[in-house]
N, C-alpha and C positions, 0 to 999 in steps of 0.2 A: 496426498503425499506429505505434504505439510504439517497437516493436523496428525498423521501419523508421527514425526519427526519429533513436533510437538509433545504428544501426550507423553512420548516414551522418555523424552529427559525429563517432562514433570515427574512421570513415577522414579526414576534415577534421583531426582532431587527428593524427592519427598523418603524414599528407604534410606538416601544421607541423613537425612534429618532426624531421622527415628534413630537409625543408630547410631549418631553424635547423641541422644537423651542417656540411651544405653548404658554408653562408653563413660561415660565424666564419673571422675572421681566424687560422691559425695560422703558428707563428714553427717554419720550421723547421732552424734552425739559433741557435745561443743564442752569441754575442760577446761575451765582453767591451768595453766603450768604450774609447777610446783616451787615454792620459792627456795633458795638454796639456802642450806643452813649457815650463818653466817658465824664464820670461821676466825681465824689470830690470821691479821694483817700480815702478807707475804713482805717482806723486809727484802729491800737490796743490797746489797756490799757496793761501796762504793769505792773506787781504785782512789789514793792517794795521789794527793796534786802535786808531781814532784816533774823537775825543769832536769832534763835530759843533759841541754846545752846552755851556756848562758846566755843573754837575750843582750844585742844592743839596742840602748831604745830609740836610738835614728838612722839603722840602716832597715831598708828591706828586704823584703825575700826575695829572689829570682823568680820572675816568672813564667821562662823558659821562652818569652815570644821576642 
């Protein structure tokens, strides 16, 4: 009873195994990527440093705690 129990997850293990070789994705050709053609620098707009409110320079902010 054993040896029956046995062999038959051996065969269960061994059909997983054949069909995980099956299954896998293989690459069969290997490319290099393409390099991008190299373009005019993407430029950002930078917002203007401007002061909303005037600033004391010895109090500080609240910090609500």
């Amino acid at each position: 009873m054993i040896y029956k129990i046995t062999l038959i997850l051996l065969i269960l293990v061994a059909i997983n195994f054949v069909l995980l070789v099956f299954s896998t994705n293989k690459i069969k050709s290997f490319s290099k990527p393409k390099k991008a053609k190299a373009s005019r620098p993407i430029v950002l707009k930078k917002a203007p440093k401007t002061l909303t409110t005037r600033q004391v320079p010895g109090r500080l902010s609240p910090t609500g705690s």
